[in-house]
N, CA and C atoms as a LAMMPS dump frame, in Angstrom:
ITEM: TIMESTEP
0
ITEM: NUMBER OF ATOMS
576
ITEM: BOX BOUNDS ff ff ff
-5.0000000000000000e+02 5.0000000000000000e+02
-5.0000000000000000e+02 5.0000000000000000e+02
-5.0000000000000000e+02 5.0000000000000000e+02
ITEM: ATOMS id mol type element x y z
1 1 1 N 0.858 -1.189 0
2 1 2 C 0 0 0
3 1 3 C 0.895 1.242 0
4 2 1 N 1.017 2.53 -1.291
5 2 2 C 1.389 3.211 -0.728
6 2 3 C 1.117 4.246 -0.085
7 3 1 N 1.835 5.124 0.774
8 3 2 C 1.655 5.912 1.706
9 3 3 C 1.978 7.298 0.932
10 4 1 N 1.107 8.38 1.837
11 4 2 C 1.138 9.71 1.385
12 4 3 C 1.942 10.354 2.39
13 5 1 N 2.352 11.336 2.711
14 5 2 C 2.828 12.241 3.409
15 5 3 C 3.427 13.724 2.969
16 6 1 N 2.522 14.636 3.797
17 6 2 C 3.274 15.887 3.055
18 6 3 C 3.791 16.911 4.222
19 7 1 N 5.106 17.31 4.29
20 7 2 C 5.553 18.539 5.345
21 7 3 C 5.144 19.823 4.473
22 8 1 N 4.713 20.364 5.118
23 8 2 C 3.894 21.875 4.708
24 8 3 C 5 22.549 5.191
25 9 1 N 4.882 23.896 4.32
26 9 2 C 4.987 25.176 5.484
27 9 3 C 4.247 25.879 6.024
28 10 1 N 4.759 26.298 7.417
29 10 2 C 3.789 26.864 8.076
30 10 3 C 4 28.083 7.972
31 11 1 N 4.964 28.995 7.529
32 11 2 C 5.338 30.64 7.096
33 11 3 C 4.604 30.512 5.933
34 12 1 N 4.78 29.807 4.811
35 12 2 C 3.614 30.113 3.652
36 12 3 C 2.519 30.055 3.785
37 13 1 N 1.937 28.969 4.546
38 13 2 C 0.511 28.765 5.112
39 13 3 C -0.165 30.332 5.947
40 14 1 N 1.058 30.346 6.546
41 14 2 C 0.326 32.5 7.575
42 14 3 C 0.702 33.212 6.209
43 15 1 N 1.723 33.379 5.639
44 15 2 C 2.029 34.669 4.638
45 15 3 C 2.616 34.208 3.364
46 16 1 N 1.406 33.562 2.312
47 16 2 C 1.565 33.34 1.423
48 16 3 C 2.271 34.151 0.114
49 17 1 N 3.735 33.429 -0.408
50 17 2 C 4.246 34.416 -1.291
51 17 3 C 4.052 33.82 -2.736
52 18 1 N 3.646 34.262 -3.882
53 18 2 C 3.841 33.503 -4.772
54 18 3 C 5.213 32.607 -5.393
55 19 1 N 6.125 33.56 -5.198
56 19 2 C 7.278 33.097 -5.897
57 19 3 C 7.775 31.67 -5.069
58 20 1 N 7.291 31.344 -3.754
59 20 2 C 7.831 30.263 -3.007
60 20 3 C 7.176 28.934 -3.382
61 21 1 N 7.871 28.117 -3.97
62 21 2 C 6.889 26.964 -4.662
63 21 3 C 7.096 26.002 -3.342
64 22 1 N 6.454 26.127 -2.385
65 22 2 C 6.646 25.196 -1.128
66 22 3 C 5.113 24.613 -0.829
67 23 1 N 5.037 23.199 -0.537
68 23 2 C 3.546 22.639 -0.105
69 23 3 C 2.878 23.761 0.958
70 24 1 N 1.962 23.85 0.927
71 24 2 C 0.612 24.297 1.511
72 24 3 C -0.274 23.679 2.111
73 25 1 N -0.56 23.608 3.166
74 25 2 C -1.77 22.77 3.623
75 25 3 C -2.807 23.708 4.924
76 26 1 N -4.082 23.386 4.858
77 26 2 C -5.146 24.142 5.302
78 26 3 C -5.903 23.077 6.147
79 27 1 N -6.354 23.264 7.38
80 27 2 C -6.88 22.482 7.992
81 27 3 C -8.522 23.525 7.805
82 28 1 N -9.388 23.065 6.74
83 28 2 C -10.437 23.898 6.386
84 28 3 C -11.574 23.854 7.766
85 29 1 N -12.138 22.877 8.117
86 29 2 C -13.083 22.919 9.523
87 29 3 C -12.326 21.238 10.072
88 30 1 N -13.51 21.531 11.32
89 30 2 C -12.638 20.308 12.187
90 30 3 C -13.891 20.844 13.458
91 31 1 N -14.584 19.809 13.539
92 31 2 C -15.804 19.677 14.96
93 31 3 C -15.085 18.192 15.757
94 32 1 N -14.929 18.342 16.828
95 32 2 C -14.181 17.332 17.756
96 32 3 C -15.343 17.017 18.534
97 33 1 N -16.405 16.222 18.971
98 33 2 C -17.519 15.373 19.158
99 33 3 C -18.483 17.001 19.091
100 34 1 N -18.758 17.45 19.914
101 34 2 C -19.888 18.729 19.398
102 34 3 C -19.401 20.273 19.647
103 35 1 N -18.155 20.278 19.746
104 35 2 C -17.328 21.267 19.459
105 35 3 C -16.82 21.935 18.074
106 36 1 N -17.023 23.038 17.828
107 36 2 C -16.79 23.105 16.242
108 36 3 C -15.461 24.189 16.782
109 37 1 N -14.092 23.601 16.382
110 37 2 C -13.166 24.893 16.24
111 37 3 C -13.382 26.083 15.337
112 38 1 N -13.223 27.22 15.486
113 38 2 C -13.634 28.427 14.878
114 38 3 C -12.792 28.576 13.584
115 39 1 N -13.606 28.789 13.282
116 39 2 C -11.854 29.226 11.342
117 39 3 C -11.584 30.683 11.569
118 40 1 N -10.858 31.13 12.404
119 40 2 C -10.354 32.181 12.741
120 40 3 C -9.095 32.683 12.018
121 41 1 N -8.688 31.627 11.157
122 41 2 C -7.132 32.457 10.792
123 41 3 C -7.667 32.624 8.798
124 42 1 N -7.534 34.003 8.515
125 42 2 C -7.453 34.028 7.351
126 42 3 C -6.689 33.608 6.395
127 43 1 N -6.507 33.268 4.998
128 43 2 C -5.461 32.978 4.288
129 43 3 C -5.602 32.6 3.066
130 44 1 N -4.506 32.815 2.226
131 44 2 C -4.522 33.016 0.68
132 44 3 C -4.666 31.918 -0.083
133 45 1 N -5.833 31.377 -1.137
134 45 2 C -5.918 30.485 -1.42
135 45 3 C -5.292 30.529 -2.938
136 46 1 N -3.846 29.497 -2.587
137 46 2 C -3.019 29.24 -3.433
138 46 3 C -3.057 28.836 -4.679
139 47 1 N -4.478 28.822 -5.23
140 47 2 C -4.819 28.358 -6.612
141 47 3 C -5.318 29.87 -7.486
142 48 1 N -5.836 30.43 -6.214
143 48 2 C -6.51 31.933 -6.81
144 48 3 C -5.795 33.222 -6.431
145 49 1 N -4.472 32.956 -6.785
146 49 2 C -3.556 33.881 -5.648
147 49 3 C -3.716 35.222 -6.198
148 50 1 N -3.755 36.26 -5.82
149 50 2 C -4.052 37.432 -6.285
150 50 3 C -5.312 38.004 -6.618
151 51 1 N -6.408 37.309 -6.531
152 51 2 C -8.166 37.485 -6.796
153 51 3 C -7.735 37.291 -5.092
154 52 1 N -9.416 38.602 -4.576
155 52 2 C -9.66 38.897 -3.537
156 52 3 C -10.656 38.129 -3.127
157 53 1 N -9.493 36.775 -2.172
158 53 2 C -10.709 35.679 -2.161
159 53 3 C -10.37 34.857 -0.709
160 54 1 N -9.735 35.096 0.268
161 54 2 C -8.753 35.025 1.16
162 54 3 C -9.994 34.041 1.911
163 55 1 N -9.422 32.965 2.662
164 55 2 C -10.013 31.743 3.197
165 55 3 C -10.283 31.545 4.749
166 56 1 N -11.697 31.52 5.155
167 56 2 C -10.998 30.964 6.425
168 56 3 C -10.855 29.838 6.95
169 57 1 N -9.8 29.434 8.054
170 57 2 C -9.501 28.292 7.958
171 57 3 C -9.432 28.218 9.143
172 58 1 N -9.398 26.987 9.687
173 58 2 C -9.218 26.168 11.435
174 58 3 C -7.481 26.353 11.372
175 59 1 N -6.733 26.115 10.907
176 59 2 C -5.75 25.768 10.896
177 59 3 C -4.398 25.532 9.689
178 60 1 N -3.201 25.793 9.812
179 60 2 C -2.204 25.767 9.023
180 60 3 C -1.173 24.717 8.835
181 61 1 N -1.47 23.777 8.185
182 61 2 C -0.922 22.172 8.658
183 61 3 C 0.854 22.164 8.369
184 62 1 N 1.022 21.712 9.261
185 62 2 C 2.873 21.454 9.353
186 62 3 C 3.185 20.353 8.103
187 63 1 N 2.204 18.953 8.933
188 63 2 C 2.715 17.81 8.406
189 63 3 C 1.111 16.638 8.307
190 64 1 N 1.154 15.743 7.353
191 64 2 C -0.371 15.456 7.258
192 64 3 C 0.462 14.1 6.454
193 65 1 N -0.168 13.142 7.352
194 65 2 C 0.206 11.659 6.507
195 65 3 C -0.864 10.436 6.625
196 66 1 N -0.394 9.235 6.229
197 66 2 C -1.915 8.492 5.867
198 66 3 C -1.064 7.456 5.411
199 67 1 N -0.825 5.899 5.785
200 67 2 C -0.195 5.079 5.115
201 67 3 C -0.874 4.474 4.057
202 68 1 N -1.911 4.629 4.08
203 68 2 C -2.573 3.997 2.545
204 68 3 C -3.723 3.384 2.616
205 69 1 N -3.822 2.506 3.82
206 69 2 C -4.951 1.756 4.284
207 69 3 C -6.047 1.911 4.061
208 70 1 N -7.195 1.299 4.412
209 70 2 C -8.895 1.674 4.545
210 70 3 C -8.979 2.572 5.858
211 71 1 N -8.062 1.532 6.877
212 71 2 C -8.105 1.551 8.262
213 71 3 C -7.34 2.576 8.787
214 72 1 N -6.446 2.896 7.622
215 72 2 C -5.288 3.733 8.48
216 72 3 C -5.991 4.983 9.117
217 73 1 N -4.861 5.699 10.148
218 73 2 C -5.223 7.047 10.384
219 73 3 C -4.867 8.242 9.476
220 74 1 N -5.302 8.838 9.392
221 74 2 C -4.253 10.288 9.016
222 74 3 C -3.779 10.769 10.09
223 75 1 N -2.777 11.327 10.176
224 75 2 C -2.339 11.6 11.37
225 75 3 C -1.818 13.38 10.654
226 76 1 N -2.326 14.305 11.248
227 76 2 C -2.279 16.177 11.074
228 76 3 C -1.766 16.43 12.557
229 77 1 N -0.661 17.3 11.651
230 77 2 C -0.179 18.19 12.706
231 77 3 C -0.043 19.784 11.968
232 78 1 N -0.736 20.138 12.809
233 78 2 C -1.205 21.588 12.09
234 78 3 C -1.28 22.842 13.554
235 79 1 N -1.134 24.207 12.905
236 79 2 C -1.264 25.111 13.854
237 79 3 C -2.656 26.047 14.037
238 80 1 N -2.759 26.195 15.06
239 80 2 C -4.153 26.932 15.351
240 80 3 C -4.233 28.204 16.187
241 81 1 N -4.948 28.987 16.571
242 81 2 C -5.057 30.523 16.831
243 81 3 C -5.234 29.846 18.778
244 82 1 N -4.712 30.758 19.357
245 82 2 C -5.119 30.766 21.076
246 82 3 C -6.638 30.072 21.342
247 83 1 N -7.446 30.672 20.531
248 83 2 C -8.504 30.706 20.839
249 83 3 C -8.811 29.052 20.939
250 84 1 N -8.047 27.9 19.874
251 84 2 C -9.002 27.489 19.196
252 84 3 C -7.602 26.068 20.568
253 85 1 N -6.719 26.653 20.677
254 85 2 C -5.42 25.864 21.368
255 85 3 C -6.263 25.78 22.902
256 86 1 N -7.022 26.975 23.073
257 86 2 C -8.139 26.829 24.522
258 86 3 C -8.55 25.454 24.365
259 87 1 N -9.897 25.656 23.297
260 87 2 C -10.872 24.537 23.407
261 87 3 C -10.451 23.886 23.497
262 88 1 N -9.236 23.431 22.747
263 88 2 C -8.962 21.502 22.666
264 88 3 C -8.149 21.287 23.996
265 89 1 N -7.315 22.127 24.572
266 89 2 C -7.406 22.111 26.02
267 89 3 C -8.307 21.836 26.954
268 90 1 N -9.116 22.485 27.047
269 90 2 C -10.535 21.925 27.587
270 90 3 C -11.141 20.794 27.782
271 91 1 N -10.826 20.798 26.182
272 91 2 C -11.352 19.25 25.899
273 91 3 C -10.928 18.345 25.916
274 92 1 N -9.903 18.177 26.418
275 92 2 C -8.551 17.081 26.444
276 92 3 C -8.107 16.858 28.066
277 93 1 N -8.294 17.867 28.667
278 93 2 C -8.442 18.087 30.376
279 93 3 C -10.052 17.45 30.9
280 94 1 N -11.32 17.862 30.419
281 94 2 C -12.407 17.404 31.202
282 94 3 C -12.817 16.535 30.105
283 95 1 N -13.76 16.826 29.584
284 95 2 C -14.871 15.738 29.067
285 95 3 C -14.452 15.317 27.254
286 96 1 N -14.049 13.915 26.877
287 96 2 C -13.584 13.269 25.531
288 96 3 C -14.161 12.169 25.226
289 97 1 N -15.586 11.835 25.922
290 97 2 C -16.062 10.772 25.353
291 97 3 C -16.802 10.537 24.257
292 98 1 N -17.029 11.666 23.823
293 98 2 C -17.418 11.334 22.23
294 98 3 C -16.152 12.038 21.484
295 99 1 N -15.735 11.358 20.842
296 99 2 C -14.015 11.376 19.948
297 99 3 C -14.545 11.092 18.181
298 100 1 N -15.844 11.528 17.993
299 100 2 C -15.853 11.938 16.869
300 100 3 C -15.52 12.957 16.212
301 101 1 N -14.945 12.829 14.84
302 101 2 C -14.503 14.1 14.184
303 101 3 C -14.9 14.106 13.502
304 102 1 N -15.055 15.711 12.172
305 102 2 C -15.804 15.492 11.387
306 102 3 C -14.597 16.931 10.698
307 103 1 N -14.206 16.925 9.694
308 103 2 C -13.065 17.564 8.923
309 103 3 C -13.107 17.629 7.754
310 104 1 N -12.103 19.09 7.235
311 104 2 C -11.836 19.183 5.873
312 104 3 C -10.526 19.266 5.866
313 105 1 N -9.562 19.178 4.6
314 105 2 C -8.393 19.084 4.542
315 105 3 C -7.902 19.57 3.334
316 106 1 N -7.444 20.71 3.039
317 106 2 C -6.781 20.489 1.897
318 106 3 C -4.941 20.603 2.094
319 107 1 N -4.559 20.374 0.415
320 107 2 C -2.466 20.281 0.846
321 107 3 C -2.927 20.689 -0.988
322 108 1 N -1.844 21.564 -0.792
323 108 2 C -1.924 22.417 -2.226
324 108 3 C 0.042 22.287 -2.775
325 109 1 N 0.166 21.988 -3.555
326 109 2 C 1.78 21.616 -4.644
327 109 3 C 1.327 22.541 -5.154
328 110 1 N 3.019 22.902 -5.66
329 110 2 C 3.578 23.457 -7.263
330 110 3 C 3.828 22.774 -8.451
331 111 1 N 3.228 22.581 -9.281
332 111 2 C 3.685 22.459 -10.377
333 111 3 C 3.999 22.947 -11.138
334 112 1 N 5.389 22.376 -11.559
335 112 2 C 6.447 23.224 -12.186
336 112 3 C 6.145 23.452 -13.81
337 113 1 N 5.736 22.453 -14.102
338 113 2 C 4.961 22.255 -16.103
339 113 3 C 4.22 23.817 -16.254
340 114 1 N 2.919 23.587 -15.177
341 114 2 C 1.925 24.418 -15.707
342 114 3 C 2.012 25.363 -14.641
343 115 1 N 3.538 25.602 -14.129
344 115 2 C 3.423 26.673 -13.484
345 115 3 C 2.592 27.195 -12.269
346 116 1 N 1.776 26.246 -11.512
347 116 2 C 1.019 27.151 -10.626
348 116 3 C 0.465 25.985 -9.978
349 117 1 N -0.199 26.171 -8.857
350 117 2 C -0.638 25.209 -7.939
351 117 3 C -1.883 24.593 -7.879
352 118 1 N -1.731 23.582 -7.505
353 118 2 C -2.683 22.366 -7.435
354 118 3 C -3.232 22.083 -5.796
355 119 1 N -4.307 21.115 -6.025
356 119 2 C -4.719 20.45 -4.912
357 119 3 C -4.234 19.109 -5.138
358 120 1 N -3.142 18.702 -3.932
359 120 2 C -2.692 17.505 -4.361
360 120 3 C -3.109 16.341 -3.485
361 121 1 N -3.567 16.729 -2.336
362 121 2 C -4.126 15.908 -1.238
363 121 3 C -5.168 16.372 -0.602
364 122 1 N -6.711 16.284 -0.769
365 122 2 C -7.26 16.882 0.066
366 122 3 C -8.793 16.147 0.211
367 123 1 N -9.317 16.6 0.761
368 123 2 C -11.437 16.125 1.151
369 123 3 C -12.138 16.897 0.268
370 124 1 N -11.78 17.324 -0.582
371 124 2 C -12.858 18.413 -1.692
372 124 3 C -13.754 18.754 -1.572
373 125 1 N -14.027 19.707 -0.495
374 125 2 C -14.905 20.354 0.592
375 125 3 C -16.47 19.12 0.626
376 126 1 N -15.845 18.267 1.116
377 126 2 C -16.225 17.269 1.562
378 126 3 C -16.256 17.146 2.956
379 127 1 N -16.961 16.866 3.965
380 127 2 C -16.912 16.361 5.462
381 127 3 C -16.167 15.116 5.205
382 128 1 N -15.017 14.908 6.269
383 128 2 C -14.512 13.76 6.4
384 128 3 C -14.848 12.962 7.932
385 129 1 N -15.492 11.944 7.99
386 129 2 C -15.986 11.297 9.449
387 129 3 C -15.195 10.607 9.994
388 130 1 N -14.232 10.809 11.11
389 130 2 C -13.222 9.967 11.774
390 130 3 C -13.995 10.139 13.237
391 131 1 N -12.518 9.234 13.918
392 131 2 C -12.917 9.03 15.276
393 131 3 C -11.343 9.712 15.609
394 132 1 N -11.196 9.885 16.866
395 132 2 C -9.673 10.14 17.51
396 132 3 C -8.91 8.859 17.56
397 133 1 N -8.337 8.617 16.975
398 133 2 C -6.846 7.456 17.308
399 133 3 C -6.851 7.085 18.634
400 134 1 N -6.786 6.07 18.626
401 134 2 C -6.551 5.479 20.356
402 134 3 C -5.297 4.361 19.931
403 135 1 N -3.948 5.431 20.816
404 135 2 C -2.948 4.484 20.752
405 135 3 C -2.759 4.017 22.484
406 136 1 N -2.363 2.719 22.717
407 136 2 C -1.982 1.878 24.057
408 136 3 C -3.175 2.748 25.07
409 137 1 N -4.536 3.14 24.743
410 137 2 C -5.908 3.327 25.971
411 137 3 C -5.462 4.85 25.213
412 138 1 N -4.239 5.656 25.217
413 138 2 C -4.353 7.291 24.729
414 138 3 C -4.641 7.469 23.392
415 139 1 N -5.64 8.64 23.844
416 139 2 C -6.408 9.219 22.574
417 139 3 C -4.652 9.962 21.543
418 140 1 N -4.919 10.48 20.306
419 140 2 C -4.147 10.745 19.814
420 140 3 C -4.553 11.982 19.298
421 141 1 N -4.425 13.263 20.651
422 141 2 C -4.355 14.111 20.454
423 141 3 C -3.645 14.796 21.372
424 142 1 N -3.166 16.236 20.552
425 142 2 C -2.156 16.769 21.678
426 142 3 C -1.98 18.218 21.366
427 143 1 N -1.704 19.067 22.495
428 143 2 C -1.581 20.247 21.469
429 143 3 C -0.668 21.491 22.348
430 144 1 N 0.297 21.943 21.95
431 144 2 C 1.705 22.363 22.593
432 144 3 C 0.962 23.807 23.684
433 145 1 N 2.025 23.176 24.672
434 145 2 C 1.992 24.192 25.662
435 145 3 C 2.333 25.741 25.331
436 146 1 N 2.931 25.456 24.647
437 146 2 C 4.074 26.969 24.018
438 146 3 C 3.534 27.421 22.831
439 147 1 N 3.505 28.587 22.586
440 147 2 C 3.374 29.237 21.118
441 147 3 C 4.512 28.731 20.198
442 148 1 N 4.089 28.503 18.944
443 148 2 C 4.969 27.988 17.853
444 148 3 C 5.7 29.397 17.42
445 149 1 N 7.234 28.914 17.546
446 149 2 C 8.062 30.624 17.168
447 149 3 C 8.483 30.445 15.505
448 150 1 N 7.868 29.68 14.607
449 150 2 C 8.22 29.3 13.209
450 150 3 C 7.348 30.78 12.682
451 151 1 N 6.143 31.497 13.404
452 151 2 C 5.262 32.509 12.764
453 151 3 C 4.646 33.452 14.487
454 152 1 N 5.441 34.395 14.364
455 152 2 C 5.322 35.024 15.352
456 152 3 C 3.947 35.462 15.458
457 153 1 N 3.577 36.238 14.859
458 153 2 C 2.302 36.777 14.342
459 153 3 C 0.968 36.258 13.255
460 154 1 N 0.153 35.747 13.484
461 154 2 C -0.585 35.617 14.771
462 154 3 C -0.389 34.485 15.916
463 155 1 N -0.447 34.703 16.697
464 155 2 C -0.17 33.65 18.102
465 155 3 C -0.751 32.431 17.344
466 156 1 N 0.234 31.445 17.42
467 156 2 C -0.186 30.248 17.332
468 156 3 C 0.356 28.824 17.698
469 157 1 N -0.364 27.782 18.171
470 157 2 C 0.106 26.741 18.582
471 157 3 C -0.141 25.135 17.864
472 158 1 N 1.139 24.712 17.904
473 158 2 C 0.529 23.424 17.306
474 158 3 C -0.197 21.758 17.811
475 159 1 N -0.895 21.982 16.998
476 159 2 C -2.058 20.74 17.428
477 159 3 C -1.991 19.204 16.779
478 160 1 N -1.499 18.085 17.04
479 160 2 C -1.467 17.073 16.546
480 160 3 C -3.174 16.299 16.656
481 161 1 N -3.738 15.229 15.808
482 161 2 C -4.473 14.795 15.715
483 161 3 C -4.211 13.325 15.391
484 162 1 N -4.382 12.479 15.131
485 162 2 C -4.762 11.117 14.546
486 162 3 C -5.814 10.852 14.274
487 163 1 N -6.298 10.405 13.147
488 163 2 C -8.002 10.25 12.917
489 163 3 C -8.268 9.121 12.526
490 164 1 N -8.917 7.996 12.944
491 164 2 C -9.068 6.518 12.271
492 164 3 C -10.41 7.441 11.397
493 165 1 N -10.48 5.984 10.518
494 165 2 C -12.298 6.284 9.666
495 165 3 C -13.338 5.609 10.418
496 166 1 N -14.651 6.898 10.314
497 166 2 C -15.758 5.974 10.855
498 166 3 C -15.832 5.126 9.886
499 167 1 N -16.678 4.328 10.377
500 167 2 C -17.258 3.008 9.268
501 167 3 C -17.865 3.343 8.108
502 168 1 N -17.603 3.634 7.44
503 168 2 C -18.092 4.184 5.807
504 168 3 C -17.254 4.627 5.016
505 169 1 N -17.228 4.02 3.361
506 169 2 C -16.341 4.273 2.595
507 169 3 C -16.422 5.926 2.417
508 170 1 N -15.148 6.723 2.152
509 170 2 C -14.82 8.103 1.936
510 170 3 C -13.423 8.18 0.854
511 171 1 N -13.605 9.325 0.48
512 171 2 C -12.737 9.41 -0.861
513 171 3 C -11.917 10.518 -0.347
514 172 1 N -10.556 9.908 -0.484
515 172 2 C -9.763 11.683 -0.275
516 172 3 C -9.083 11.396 -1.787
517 173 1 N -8.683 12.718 -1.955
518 173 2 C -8.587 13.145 -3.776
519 173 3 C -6.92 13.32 -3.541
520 174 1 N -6.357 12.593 -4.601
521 174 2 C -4.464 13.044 -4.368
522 174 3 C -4.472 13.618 -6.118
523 175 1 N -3.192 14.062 -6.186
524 175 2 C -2.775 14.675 -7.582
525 175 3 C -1.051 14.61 -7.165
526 176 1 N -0.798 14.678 -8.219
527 176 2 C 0.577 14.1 -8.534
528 176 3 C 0.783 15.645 -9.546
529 177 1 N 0.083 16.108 -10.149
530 177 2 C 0.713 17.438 -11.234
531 177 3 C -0.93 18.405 -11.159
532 178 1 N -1.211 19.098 -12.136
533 178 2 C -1.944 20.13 -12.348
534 178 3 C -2.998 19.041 -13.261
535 179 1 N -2.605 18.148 -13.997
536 179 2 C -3.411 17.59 -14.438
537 179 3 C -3.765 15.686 -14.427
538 180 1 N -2.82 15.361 -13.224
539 180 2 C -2.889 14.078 -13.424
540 180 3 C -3.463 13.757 -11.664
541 181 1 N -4.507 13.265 -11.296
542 181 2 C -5.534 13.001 -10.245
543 181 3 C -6.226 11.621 -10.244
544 182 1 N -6.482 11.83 -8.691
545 182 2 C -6.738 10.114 -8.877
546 182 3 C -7.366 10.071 -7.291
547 183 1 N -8.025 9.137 -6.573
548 183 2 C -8.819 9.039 -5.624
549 183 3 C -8.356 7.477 -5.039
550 184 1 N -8.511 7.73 -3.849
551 184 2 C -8.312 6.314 -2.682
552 184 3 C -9.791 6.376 -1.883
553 185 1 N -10.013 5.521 -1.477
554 185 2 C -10.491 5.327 -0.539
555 185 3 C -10.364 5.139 0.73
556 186 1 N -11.012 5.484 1.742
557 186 2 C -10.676 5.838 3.491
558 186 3 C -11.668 5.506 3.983
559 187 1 N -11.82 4.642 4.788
560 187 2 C -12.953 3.941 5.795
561 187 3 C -13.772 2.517 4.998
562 188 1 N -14.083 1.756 5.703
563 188 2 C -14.928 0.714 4.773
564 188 3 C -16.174 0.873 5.322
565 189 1 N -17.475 0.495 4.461
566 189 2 C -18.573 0.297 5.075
567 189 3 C -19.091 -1.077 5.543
568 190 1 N -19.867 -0.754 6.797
569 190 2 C -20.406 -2.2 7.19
570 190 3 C -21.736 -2.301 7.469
571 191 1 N -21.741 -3.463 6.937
572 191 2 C -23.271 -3.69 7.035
573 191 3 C -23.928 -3.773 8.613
574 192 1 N -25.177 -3.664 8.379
575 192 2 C -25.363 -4.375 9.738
576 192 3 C -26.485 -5.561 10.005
């Protein structure tokens, strides 16, 4: 099976430049059992760069991987605003018994052919239905004590996740160039 993985930047992700052909990734929404994190951080969507069209988003992903599986997790590590580094504090200190998630994702490449950027990994504003990772009884979430000093401005901290699939087949969309795309599948369905 193969595996995806992409390291983002997180300076392009806050202050998008054109000339920097570096991955991109957007943590678009993200509800953690009936919590919805806020899309508080604005930002430039790398396909429409220069049209006044600026995004909001939950989050600015570092690093986002997936070994290939039905079953596998994705596992996001992405940065988020004070506000949003509260809640999952909160929520990680008192009450986690419903560890459903419900997410968007995109990871945006350069391509060098046609010059300009793609969606190369993402949920195509699609809801994606996971649960939280449970590694050895711990949930697989975490999210730094400290402000991340990679982007001074706006305050932000980074948040790891793991997401198994609920039980139902889901499609995340990969691309390899500007014009060559292709789809996996994530979660299986079961009968009952």
């Amino acid at each position: 099976m193969a595996s995806s993985q992409y390291g983002c930047s997180i300076r392009q992700g806050f202050n998008f430049e054109k000339d920097a052909q570096v991955l991109v990734g957007h943590l678009v929404s993200m509800k953690i059992g009936t919590q919805d994190l806020e899309t508080d951080i604005k930002v430039t969507d790398p396909t429409n760069f220069g049209v006044d069209n600026d995004l909001d988003v939950v989050g600015i992903i570092s690093d986002i991987s997936w070994q290939g599986g039905y079953a596998d997790p994705l596992q996001i590590a992405f940065n988020v605003s004070n506000e949003n580094s509260k809640l999952v504090s909160i929520m990680k200190h008192t009450d986690l018994s419903d560890t459903t998630v419900v997410f968007k994702f995109t990871v945006y490449d350069f391509d060098p052919i046609a010059k300009k950027y793609y969606l190369a990994f993402h949920s195509d504003d699609t809801d994606m239905k996971g649960l939280i990772f449970k590694q050895g009884g711990e949930l697989a979430l975490d999210i730094g004590a400290q402000a991340d000093s990679t982007v001074a401005s706006p305050l932000n901290f980074q948040l790891y996740v793991g997401i198994m699939p609920q039980e139902e087949a889901q499609v995340i969309k990969l691309a390899v160039s500007d014009t060559d795309k292709f789809v996996k599948t994530w979660g299986v369905s079961v009968s009952t």
